[in-house]
C-alpha positions as CSV (number, residue, x, y, z in Angstrom):
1,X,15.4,82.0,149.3
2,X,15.8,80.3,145.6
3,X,13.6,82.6,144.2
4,X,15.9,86.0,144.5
5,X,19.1,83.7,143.0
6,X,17.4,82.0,140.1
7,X,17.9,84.2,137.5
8,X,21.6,84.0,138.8
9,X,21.4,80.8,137.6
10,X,19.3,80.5,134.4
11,X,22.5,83.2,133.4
12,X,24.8,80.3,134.2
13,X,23.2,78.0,132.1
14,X,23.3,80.7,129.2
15,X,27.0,80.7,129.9
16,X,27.6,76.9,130.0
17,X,25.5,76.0,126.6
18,X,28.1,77.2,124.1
19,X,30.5,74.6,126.1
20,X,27.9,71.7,124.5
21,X,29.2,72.0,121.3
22,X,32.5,71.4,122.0
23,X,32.5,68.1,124.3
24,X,33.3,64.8,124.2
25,X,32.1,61.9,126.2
26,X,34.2,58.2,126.6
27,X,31.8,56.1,127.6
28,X,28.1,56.3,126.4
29,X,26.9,54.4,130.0
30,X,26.6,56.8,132.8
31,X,25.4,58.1,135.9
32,X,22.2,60.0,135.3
33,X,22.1,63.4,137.4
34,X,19.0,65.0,139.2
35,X,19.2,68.7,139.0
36,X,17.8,69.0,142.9
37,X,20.3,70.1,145.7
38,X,20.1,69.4,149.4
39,X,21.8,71.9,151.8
40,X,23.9,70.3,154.2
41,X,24.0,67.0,153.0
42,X,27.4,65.2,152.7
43,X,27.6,61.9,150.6
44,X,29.5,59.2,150.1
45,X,29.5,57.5,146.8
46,X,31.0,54.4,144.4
47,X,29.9,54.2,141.1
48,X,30.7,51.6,138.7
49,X,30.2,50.1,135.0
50,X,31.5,47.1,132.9
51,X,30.4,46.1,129.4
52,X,30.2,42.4,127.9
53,X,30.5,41.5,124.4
54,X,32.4,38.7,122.4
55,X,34.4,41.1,121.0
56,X,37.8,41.1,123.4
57,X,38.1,45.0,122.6
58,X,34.7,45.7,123.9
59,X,34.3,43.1,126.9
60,X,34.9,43.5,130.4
61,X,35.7,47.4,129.8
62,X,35.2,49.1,133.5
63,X,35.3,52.4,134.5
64,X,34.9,53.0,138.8
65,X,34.4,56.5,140.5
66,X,34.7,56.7,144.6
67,X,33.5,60.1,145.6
68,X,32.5,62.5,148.2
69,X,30.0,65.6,147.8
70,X,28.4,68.4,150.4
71,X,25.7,70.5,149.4
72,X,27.2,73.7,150.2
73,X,24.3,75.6,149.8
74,X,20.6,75.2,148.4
75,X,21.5,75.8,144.9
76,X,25.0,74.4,144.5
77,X,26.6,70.8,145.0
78,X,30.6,70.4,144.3
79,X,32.0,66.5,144.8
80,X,35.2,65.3,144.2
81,X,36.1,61.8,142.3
82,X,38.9,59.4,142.2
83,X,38.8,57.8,138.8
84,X,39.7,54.1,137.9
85,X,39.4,52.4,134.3
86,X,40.1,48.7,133.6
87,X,40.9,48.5,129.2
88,X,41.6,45.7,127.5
89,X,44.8,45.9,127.5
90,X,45.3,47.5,130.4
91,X,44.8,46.2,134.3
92,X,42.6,48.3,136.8
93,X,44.6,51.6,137.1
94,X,43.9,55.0,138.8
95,X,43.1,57.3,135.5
96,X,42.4,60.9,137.1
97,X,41.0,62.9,140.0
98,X,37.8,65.2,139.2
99,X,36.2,68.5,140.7
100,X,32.3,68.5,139.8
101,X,29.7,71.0,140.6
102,X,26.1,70.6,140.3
103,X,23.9,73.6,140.5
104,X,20.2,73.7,140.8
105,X,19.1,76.4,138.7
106,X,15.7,77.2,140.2
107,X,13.1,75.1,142.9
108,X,11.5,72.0,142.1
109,X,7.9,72.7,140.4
110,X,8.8,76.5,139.8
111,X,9.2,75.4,136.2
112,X,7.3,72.9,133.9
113,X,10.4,71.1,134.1
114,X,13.4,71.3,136.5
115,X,16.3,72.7,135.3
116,X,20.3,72.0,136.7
117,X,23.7,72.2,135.1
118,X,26.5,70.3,136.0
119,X,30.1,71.0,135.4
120,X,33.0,68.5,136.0
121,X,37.1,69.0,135.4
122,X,39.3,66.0,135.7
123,X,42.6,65.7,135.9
124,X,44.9,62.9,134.1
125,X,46.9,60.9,136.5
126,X,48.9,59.9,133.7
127,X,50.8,62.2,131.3
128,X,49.6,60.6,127.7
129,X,46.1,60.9,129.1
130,X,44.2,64.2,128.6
131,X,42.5,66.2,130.8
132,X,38.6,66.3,130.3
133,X,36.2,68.8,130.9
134,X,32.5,67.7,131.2
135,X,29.2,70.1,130.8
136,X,25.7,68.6,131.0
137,X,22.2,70.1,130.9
138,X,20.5,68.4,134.0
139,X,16.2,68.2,133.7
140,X,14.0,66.5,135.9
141,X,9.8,66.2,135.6
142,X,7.5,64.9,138.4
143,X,4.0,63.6,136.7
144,X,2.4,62.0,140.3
145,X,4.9,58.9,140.3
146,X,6.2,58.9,137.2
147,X,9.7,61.0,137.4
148,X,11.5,61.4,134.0
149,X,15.6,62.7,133.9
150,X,17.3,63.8,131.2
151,X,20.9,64.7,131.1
152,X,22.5,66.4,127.7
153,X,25.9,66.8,127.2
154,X,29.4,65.4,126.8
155,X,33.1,66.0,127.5
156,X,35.9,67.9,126.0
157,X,39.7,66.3,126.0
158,X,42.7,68.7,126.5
159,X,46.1,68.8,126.3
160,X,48.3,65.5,125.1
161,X,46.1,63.1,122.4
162,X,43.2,65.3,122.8
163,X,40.6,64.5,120.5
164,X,39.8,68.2,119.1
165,X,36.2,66.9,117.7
166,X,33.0,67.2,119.7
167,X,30.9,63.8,121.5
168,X,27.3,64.4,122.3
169,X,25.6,62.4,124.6
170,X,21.8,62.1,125.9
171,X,21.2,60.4,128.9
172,X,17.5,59.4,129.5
173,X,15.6,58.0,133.3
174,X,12.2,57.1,133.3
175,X,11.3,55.3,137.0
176,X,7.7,54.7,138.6
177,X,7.6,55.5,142.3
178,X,6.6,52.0,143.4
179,X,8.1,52.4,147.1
180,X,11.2,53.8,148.9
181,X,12.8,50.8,148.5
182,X,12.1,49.5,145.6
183,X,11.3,52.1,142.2
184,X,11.5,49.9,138.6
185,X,12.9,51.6,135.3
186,X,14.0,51.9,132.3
187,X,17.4,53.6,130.6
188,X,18.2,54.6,127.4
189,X,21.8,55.7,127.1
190,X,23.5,57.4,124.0
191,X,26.8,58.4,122.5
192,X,26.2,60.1,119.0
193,X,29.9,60.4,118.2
194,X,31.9,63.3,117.0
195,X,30.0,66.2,115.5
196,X,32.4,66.4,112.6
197,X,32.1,62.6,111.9
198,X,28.7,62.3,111.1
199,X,28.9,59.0,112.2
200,X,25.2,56.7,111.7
201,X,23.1,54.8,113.9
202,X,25.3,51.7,113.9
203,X,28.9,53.4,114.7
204,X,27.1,55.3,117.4
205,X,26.6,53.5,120.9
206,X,22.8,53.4,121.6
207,X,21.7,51.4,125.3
208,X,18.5,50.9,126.6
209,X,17.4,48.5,129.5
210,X,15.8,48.0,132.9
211,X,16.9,49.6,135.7
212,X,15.7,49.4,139.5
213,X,16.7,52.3,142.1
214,X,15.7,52.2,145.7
215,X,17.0,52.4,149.5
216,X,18.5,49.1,150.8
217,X,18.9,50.5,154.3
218,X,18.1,54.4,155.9
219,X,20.3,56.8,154.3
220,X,21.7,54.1,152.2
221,X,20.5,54.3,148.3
222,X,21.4,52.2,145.4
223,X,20.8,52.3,142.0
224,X,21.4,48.8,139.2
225,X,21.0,48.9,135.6
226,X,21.8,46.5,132.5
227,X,22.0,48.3,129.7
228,X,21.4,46.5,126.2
229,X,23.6,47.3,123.4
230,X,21.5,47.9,120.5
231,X,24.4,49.6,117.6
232,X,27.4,47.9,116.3
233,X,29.6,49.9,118.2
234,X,27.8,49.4,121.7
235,X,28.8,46.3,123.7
236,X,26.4,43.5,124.2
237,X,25.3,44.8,127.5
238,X,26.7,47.4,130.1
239,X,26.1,46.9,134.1
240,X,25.8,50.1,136.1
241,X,26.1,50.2,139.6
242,X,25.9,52.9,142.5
243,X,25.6,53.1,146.0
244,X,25.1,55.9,147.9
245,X,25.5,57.1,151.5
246,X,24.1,60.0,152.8
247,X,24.1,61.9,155.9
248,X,24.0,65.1,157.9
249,X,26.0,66.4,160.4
């Protein structure tokens, strides 16, 4: 049934590229996407981050999403997000609501690698905020238990204090598939900057550390990861959080 739509797909991909060079992304640590889609899947869905470092303007920085997705159809996932963001000068507040869509661009193993795209427009709660849009390459490869993801990309501001430069970004996954409930990792997480900037290694944000992903109960998934700062510009260290409910009805 994939097979007849793929090309559909691949053409979407085509169309969503020339959006990479114009995104921008505001926090290097992330969720990392699979590509794959299940069909009539709902889920339920917090994720969370929150950096430490001496430095007051780069400690205790959090950013938490609450969502809900369906996978509509075998090929394409939309979710919607509510979006709160704790800054240093600034208490937990609600910062924006966001419409995502994941599509799976062709079957798992039809490809050396599995391809996805993912596509995500949020909306500033608050006027002097700008709206974002966000457009990743999704990739996924299977080697027996050795599952690698890759997710390339960023976000692009709009509207009121809109930074007008590009962000690129390059989210990387590597997990053994030690048991259900249990899979170790590692994360390597990276914000190059603006295009235009040319900024070097040290004013980039660069992360890497250990990461553990599993199922804590049936249908209930989590994933934990502290990330290391290893640039100037990064934090000391970044702890990533999600948990995940999933269900069918």
């Amino acid at each position: 049934m994939m097979g007849s739509t793929a090309p559909n797909r691949l053409a979407v991909v085509a169309l969503g590229l020339p959006l990479l060079a114009s995104t921008q992304s505001t926090l290097a640590v992330d969720k990392i996407y699979s590509p794959q889609v299940v069909r009539g899947e709902w889920e339920l869905e917090y994720f969370g981050i929150r950096t430490f470092a001496s430095d007051p303007s780069n400690d205790n920085l959090q950013e938490h999403e609450i969502s809900i997705g369906y996978g509509v159809t075998d090929w394409w996932w939309p979710e919607l997000y509510t979006l709160l963001e704790r800054t240093p000068d600034q208490s937990l507040r609600t910062t924006g609501v966001q419409l995502e869509s994941r599509f799976q661009l062709a079957p798992a193993g039809k490809y050396w690698v599995d391809p996805g795209l993912l596509v995500a427009f949020t909306r500033a709660t608050h006027s002097d905020d700008p709206d974002t849009l966000e457009v990743k390459i999704l990739l996924e490869k299977l080697s027996g238990r050795i599952l690698n993801r890759v997710n390339i990309g960023g976000e692009q501001e709009f509207g009121r204090n809109a930074h007008g430069a590009p962000d690129r970004v390059i989210l990387w996954s590597t997990r053994y598939l030690l048991d259900p409930r249990f899979t170790p990792g590692f994360e390597i997480q990276s914000d190059f900057g603006r295009a235009n900037e040319a900024p070097t290694f040290n004013e980039q944000e660069h992360y890497v550390g250990p990461a553990a992903y599993g199922e804590l109960v049936p249908h209930l998934k989590y994933e934990a990861a502290y990330l290391f700062g290893i640039s100037r510009a990064a934090s000391h260290g970044a702890l990533r959080l999600l948990i995940e409910y999933e269900a069918f009805f």
